[in-house]
KOLNULUM-245851 format. One record per residue (C-alpha): residue in three letters; x, y, z. Coordinates in pm, 1 decimal, m for minus. Example, Ala and Ser with C-alpha at 12.3 -4.5 7.8 and 13.67 -1.06 7.14 Angstrom:
KOLNULUM-245851
residuo/u/v/w
Ala/1230.0/m450.0/780.0
Ser/1367.0/m106.0/714.0
//
This chain:
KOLNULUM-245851
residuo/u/v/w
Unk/0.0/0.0/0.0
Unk/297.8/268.7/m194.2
Unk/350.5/750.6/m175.4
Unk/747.4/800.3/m191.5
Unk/895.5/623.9/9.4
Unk/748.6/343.0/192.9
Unk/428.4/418.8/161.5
Unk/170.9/206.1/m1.2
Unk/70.1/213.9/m368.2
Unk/262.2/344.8/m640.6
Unk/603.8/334.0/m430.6
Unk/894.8/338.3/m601.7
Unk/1279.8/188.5/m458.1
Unk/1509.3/202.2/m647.2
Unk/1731.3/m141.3/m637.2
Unk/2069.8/m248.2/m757.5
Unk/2028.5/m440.1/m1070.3
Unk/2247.3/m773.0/m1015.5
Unk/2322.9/m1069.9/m1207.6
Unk/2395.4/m1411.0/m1121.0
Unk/2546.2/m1771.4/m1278.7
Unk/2306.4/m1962.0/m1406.2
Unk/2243.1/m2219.3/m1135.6
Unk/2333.0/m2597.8/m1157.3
Unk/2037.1/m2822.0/m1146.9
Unk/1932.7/m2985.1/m824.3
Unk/1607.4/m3031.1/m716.4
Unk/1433.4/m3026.0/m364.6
Unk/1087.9/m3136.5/m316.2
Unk/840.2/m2945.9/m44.2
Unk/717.9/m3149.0/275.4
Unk/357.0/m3055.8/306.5
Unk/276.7/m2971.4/694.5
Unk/67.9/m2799.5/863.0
Unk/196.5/m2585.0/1195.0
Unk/m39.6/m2604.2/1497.2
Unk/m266.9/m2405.9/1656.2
Unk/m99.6/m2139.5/1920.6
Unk/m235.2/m2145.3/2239.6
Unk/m188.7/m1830.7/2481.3
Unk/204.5/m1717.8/2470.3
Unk/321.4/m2077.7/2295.6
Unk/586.0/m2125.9/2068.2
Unk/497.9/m2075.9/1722.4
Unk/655.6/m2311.6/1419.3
Unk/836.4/m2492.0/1651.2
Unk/589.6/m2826.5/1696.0
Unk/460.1/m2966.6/1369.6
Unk/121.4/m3157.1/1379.3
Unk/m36.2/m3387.0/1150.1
Unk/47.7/m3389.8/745.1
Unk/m157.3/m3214.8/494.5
Unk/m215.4/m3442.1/213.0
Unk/m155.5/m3242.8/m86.8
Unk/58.2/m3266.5/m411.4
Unk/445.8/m3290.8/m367.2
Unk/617.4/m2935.8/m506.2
Unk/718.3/m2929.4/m890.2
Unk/1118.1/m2964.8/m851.9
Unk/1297.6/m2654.6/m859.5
Unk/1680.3/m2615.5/m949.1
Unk/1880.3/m2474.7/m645.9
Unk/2030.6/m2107.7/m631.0
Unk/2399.5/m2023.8/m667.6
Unk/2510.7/m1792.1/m476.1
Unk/2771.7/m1537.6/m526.7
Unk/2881.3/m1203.3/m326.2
Unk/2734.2/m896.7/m403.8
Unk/2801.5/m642.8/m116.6
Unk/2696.5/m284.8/m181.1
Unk/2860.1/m0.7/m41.7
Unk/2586.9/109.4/200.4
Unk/2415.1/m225.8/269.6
Unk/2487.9/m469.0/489.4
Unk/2802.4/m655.7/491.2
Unk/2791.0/m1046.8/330.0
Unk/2502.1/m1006.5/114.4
Unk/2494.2/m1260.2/m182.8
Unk/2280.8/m1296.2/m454.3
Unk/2170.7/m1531.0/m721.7
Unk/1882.6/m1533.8/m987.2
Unk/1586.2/m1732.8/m975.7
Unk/1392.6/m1850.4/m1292.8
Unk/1009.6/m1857.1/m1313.6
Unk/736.3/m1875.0/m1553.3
Unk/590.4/m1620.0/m1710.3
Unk/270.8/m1738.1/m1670.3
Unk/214.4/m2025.7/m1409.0
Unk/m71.3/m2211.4/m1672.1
Unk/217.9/m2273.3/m1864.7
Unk/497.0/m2361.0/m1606.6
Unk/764.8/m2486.1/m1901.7
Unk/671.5/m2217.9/m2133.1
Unk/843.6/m1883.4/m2122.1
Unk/1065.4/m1812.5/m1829.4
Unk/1143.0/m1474.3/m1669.3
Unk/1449.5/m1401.1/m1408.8
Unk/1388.7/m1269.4/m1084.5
Unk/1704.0/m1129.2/m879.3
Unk/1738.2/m1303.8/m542.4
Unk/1945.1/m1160.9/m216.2
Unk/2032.8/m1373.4/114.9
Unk/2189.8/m1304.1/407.7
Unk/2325.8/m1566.4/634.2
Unk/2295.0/m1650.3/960.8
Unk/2651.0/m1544.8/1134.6
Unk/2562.9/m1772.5/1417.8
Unk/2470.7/m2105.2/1235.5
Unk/2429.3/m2288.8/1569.7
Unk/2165.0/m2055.1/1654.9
Unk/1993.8/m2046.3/1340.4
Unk/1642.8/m2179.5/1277.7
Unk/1558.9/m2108.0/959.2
Unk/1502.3/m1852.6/703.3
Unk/1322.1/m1505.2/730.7
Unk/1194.3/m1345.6/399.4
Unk/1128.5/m1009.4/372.2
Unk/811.2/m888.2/135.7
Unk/823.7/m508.8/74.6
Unk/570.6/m267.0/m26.9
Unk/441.0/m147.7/m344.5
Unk/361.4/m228.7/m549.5
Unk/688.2/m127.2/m660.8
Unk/900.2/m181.0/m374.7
Unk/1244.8/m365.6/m376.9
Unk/1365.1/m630.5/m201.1
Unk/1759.0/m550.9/m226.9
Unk/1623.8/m189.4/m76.6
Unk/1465.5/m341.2/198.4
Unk/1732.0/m537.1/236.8
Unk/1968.0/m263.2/246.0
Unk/1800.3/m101.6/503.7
Unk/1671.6/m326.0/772.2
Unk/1935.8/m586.6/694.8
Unk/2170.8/m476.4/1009.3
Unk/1873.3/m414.0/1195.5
Unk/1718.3/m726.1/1175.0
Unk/2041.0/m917.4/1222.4
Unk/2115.8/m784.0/1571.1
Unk/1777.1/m851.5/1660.7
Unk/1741.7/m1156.6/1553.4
Unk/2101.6/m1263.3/1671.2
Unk/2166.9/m1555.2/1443.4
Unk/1801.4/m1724.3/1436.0
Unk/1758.6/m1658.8/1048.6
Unk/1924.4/m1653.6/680.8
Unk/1749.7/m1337.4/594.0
Unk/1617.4/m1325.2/228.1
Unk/1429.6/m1126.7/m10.5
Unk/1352.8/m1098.7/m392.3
Unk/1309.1/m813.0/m627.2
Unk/965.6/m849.9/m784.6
Unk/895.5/m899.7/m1125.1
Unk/932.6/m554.7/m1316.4
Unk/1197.1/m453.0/m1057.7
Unk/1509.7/m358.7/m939.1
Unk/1733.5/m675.7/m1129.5
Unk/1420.4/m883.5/m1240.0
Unk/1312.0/m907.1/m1606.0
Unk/1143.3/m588.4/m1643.4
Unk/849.2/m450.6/m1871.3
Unk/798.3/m103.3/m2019.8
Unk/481.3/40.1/m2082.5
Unk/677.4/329.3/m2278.8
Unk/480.4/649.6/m2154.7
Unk/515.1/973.5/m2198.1
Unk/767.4/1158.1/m1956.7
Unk/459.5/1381.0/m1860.1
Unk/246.8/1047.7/m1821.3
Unk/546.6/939.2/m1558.2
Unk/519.7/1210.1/m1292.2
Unk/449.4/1093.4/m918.0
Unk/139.1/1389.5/m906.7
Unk/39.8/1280.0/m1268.1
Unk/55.5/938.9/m1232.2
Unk/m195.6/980.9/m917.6
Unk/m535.7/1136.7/m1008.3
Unk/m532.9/1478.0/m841.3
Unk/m857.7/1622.7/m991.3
Unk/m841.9/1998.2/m1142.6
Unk/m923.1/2262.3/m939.4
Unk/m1240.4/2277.0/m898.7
Unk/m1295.4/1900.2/m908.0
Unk/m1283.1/1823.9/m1258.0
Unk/m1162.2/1501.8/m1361.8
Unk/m1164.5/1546.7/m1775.8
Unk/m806.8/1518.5/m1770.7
Unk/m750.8/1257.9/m1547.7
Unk/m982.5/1049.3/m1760.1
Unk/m801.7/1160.5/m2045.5
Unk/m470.0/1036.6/m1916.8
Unk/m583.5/690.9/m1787.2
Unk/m700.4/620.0/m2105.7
Unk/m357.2/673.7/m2263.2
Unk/m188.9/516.7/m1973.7
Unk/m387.7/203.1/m2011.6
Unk/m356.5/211.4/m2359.7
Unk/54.6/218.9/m2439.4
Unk/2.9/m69.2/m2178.6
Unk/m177.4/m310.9/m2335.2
Unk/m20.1/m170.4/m2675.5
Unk/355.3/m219.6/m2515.6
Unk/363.0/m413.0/m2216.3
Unk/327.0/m790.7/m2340.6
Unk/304.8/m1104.9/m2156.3
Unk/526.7/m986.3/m1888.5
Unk/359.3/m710.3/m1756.6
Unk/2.1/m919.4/m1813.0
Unk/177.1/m1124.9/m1550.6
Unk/259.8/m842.0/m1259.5
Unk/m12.5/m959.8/m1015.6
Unk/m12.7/m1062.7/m614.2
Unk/m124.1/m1411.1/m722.0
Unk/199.3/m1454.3/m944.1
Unk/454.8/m1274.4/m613.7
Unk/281.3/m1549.8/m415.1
Unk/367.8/m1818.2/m668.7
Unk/751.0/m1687.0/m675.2
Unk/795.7/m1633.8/m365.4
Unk/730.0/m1972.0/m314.0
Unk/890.2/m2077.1/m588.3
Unk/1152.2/m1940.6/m434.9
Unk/1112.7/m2117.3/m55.9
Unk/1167.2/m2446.4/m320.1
Unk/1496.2/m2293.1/m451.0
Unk/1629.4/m2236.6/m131.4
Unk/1529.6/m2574.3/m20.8
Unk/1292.6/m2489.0/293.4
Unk/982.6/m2636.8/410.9
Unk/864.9/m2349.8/576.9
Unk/953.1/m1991.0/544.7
Unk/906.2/m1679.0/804.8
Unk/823.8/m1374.7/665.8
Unk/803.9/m967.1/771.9
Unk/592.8/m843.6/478.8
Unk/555.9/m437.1/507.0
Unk/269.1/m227.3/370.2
Unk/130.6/m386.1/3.9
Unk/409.0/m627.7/124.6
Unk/119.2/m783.1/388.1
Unk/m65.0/m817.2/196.6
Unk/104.1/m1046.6/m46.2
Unk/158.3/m1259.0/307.5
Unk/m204.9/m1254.8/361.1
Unk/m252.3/m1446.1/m3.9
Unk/68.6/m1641.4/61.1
Unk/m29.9/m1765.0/374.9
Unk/m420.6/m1823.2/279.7
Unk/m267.1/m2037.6/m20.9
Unk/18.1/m2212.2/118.4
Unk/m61.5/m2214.2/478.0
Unk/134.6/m2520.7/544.4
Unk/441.3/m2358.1/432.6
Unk/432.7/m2044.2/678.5
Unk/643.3/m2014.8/953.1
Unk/598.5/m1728.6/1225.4
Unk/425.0/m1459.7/997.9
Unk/439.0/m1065.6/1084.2
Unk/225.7/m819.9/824.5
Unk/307.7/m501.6/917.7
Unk/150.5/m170.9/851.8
Unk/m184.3/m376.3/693.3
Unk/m479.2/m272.8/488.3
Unk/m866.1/m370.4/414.0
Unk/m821.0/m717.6/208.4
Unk/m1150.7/m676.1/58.3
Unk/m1129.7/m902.3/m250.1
Unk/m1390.7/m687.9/m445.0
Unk/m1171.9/m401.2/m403.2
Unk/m802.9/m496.0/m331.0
Unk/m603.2/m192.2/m429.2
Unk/m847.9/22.6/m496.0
Unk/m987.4/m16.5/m172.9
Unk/m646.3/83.7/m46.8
Unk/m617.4/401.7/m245.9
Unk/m988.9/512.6/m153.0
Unk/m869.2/440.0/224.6
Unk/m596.3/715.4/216.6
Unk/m807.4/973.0/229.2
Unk/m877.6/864.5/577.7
Unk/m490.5/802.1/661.2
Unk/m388.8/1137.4/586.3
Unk/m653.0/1272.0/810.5
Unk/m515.0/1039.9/1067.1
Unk/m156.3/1125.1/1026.3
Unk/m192.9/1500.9/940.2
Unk/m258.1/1611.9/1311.0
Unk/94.4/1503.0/1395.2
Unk/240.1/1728.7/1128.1
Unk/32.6/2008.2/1261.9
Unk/186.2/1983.9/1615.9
Unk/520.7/1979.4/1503.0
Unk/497.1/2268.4/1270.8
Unk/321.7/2458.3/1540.5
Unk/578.6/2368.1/1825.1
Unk/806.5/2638.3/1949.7
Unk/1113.1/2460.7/1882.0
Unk/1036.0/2500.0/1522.2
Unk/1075.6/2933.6/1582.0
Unk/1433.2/2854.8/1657.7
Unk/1468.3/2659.5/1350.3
Unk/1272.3/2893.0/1099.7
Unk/1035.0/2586.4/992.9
Unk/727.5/2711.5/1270.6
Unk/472.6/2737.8/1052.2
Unk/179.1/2854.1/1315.3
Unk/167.6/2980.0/1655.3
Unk/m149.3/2664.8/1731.5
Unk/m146.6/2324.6/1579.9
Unk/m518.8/2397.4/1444.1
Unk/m427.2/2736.4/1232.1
Unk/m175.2/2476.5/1019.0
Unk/m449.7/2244.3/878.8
Unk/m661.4/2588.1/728.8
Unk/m345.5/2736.5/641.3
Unk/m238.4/2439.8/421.9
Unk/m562.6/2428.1/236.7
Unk/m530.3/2758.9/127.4
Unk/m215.6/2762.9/41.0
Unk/m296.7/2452.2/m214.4
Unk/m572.3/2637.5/m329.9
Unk/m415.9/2965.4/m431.3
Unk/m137.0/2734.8/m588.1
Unk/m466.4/2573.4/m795.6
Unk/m495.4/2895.0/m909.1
Unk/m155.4/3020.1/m977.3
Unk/111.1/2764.2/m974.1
Unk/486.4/2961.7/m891.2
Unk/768.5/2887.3/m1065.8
Unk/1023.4/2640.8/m830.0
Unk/1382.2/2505.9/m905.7
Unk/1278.7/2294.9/m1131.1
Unk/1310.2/2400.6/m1455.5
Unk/920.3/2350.9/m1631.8
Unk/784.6/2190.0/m1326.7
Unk/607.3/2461.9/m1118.6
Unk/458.6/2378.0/m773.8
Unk/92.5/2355.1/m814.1
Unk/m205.4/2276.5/m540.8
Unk/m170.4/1908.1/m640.0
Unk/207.9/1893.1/m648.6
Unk/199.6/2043.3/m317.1
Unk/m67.6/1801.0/m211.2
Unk/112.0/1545.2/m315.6
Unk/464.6/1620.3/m108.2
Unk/250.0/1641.3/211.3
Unk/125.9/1288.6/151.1
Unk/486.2/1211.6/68.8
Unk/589.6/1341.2/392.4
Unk/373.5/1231.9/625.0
Unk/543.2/889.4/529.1
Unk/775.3/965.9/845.9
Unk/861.2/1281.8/1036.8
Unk/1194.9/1302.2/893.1
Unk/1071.8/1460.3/591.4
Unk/841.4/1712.2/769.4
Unk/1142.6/2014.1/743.5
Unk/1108.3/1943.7/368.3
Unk/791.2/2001.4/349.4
Unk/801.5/2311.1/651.9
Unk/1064.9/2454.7/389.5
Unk/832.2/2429.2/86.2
Unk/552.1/2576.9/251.5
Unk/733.0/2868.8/322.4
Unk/874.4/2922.1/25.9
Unk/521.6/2908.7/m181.4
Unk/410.5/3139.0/81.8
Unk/706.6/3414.6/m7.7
Unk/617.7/3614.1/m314.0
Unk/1064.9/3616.6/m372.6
Unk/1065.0/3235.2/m271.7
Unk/1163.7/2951.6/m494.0
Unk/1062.0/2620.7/m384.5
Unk/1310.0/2352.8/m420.4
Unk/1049.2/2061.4/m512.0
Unk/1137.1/1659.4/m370.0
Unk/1311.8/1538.3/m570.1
Unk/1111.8/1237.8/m617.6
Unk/864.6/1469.8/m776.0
Unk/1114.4/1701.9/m1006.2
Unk/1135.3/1403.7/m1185.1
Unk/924.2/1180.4/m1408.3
Unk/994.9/779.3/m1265.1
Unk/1166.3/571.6/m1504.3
Unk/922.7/402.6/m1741.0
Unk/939.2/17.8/m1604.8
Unk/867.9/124.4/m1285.1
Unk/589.3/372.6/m1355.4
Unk/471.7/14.1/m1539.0
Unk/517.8/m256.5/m1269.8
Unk/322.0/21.7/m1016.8
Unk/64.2/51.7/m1220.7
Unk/m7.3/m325.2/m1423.4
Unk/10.3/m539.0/m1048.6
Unk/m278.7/m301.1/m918.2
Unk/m496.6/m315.7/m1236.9
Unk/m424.9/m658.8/m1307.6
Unk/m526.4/m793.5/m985.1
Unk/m897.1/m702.7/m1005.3
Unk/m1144.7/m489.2/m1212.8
Unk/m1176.4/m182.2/m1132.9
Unk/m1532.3/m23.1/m1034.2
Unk/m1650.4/271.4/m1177.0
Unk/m1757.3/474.1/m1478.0
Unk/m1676.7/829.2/m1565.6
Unk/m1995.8/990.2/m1419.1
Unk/m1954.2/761.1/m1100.1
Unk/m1583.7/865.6/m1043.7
Unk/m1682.8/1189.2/m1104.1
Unk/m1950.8/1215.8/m836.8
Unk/m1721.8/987.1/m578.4
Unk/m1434.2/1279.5/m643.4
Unk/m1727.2/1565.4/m569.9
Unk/m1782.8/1386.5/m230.8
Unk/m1469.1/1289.4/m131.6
Unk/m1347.4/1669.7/m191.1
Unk/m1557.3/1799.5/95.0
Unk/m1534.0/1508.1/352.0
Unk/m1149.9/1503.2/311.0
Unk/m1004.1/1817.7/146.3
Unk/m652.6/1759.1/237.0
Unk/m648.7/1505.6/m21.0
Unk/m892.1/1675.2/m240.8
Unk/m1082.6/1405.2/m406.0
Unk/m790.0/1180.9/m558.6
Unk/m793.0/867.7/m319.4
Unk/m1130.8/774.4/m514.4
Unk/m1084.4/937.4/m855.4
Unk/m1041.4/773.9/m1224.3
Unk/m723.2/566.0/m1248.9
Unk/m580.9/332.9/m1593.5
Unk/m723.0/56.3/m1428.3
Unk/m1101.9/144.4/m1523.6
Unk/m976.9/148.0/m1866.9
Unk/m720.3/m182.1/m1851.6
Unk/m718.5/m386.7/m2142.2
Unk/m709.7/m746.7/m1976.3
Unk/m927.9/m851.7/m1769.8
Unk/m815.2/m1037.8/m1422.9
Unk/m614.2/m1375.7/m1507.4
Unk/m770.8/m1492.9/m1161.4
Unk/m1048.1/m1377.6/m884.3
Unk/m810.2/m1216.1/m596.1
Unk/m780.6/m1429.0/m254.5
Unk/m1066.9/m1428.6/m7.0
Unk/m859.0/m1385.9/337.9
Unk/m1031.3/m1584.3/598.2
Unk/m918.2/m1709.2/938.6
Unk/m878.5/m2091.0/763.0
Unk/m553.1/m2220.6/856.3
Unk/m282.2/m2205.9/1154.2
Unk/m290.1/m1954.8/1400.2
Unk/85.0/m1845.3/1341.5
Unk/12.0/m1477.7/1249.4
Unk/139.9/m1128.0/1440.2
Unk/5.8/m831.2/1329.2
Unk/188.0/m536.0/1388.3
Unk/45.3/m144.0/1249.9
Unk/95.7/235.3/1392.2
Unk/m238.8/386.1/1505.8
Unk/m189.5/728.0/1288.5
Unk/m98.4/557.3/897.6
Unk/m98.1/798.4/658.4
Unk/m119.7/529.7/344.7
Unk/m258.9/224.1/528.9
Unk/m490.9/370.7/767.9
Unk/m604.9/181.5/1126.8
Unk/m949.9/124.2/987.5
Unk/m824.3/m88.2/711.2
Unk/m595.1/m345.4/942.4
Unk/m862.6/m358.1/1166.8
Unk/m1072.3/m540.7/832.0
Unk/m773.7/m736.8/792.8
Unk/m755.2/m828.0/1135.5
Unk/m1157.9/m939.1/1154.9
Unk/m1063.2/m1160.1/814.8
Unk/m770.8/m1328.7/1020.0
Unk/m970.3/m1392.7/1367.4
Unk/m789.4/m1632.3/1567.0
Unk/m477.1/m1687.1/1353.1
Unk/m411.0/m1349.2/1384.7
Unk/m293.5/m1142.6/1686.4
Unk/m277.9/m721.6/1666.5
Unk/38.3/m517.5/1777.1
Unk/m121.1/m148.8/1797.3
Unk/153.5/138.9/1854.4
Unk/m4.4/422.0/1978.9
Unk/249.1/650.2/1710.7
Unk/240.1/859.4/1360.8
Unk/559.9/971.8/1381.0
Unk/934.2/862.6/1326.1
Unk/800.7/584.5/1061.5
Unk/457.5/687.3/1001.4
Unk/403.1/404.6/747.3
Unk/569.2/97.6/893.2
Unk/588.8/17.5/1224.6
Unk/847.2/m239.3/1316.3
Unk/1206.2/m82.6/1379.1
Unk/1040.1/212.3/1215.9
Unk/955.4/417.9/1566.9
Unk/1160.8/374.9/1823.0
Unk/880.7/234.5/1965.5
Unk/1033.8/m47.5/2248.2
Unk/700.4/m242.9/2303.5
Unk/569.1/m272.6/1931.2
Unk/946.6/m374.3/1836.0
Unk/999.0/m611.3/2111.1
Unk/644.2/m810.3/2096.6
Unk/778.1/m867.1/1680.4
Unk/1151.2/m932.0/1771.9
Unk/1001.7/m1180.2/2031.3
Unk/764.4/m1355.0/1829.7
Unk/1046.0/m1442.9/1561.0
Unk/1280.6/m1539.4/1781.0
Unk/1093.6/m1770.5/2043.4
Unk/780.5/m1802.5/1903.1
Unk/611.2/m1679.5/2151.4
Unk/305.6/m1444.5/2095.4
Unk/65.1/m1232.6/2278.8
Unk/m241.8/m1402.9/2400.7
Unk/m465.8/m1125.4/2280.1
Unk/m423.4/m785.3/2090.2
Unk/m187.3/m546.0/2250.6
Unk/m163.2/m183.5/2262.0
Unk/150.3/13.4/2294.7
Unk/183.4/347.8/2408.3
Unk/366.1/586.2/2217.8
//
């Protein structure tokens, strides 16, 4: 569920493209088991109960593995590539590479078995999130896991697709429906056509195969490859929930599962759903922005912004709107700041309160008739064509889209006025009501089938996967689910585990992974 960075759809990481030797054949074959139920603070994975009868796993060549440190990851990272099918219906048929990473245990007498990581998106990186929670997660886990991740097809060193868009097409704030002024969504409709069209013009097979239900297949795919019956998993934002479908599919293959940051897994909806929902997760998440920008400390720093945290919510709207009507000239040669760009940075930065300076300084600077705004830069610059592809092809070809022009266009009208901050885009026109293929598949109804091996873990105050749509996730789960809530919207707004600081929310998750052991009911951490 990807703003820039880390927040849920349309996220873009960049990852380091990587290649591998092609791997000699060897082929392991999947014990089917199913983990137990967890009783009250018991030890999760650990005891195995009776076999699942179900088909042995199609053999699967092994990885070879070679070094590939970067110079600001972690230290002993290796990777190797993993081949797949293009389209699962025809498993020998056309194959596509996906780019693998793995960390080692560094205590193998401690380890237990292997953690994957699933990040957000759609368009988020493994070898990113990798490279940034790789140290972290090895002191906390101290040994217990190999630590793995994949980049996604369409990303980072995967076989990649292009839909071959426009530069103007690419644009973070275009890409995203922001409505005109006043509402009007001509344009927008305008552009999703196009979008939608160079895609099913351009895209091919490949990006006809960016979906959840093909990750899922991959990713275990790749749990074959690497030879384990079981996997763990920390899947973050959109990244939960690909482990909600994983583990509804394959739930004799899951470990100790965390979903982290979560949203509404309506199957009639899926990412849509998400998008309409961030409406209500800025609204969450702006307040904490407000207090900040109001605090005094900010007067000795030249970012205070207003003298009371409630004079920076009506001060923001009408800053947008005078930039609706006269968009100033920034930095950035031919992109001006306009309401929606602006819009669009505070959604950005509510993403974490690191980047609320940047967006204190941009304020003021559209506010100073001599001011020049120095924009983000991850919205100076159209995204690079595959990724603007893979964002946009895994959310429209996971379900159909509901809508039609008039109904968008009345859904935009109302959502202006019950959430202005994000002025009627969460539910406005997108490609996807204009995608040429239809679903290959119905998306995964998430019930509470299957072992109760599940933590979930989620900030109250999410600007991009809001508290109302985890708590839908967390009904669909019922008992094999348990809910971390961290009283927080700061630090990492989006993403909660070693994201804030926050000592109870990280060491329920830490502990859970480690021992197994799990709350007996849903826990609430204070911030």
């Amino acid at each position: 569920m990807s703003t820039y960075p880390s927040t849920a759809l349309l996220l873009v990481l960049s990852a380091t493209v990587v290649t591998a030797a092609t791997a000699p054949t060897r082929t392991t074959t999947a014990t089917a088991v199913s983990a137990s139920a967890t009783a009250p603070m018991s030890r999760v994975g650990d005891v195995v109960t009776a076999a699942a009868a179900v088909p042995a796993a199609t053999a699967v060549p092994a990885l070879t593995w070679r070094p590939c440190d970067e110079p600001k990851g972690p230290a002993g990272r290796e990777c190797a590539e993993l081949s797949v099918p293009v389209d699962y219906r025809d498993p020998d048929g056309p194959q596509l590479t996906l780019a693998v990473y793995r960390l080692r245990s560094e205590r193998p007498a401690a380890r237990r078995g292997t953690l994957l990581l699933i990040p957000g998106g759609p368009g988020g990186s493994g070898a990113r999130q990798l490279a940034q929670k790789g140290d972290a997660l090895r002191k906390e886990m101290a040994g217990a896991y190999d630590i793995v991740a994949l980049d996604p097809r369409g990303l980072g060193g995967s076989t990649k697709a292009s839909c071959e868009l426009a530069p103007d097409d690419r644009y973070l704030a275009n890409l995203r429906s922001w409505p005109g002024p006043d509402g009007e969504i001509t344009e927008n409709v305008a552009r999703s056509r196009r979008i939608a069209d160079a895609c099913g013009r351009n895209g091919g097979a490949v990006l006809r195969g960016f979906s959840t239900a093909n990750e899922v297949r991959d990713i275990d795919r790749f749990r074959q490859a690497l030879g384990e019956r079981k996997l763990s998993a920390w899947g973050v934002s959109y990244g939960t929930y690909v482990a909600a479908v994983y583990a509804q599919k394959y739930p004799q293959y899951t470990d100790r599962w965390v979903m982290d940051s979560n949203g509404d897994p309506d199957p009639a909806r899926v990412a849509q759903g998400w998008l309409a929902n961030m409406a209500v997760g800025v609204d969450d998440r702006f307040p904490d922005f407000a207090a900040w920008a109001a605090d005094p400390a900010r007067q000795d720093e030249g970012l205070r912004l207003a003298q009371r945290p409630e004079d920076v919510r009506p001060l923001f709207l009408a800053l947008a709107a005078k930039l609706d009507r006269k968009p100033k000239d920034s930095t950035t040669a031919g992109v001006p700041l306009t309401g929606n760009l602006l819009r669009q940075a505070l959604q950005n930065a509510l993403a974490g309160n690191g980047s609320f300076p940047q967006l204190a300084r941009l304020v003021q600077a559209a506010q100073d008739p001599a001011g020049e705004p120095v924009l983000p830069a991850e919205l100076a610059e159209p995204l690079p064509d595959q990724d603007a592809a893979v964002m946009i092809a895994t959310i429209c070809n996971d379900v159909r889209w509901r809508g039609t022009v008039p109904s968008y266009a009345r859904a935009v009208a109302a959502d202006r006025v019950r959430h202005p901050l994000t002025a009627g885009m969460p539910v406005n026109v997108s490609a996807c009501a204009f995608w040429k293929d239809a679903p290959a598949e119905k998306p995964t109804r998430i019930t509470a089938e299957g072992p109760s091996d599940i933590l979930m873990i989620q900030n109250r105050r999410d600007p991009a996967s809001p508290y109302s749509g985890a708590l839908r996730m967390r009904s669909a789960l019922g008992d094999r689910a348990r809910l971390v809530t961290v009283d927080h919207g700061g630090h990492g707004g989006h993403g909660a585990y070693l994201a804030n600081g926050n000592a109870c929310g990280d060491r329920a998750v830490t502990t859970f992974l480690t021992t197994g052991r799990r709350p007996a009911g849903d826990v609430l951490c204070a911030d």
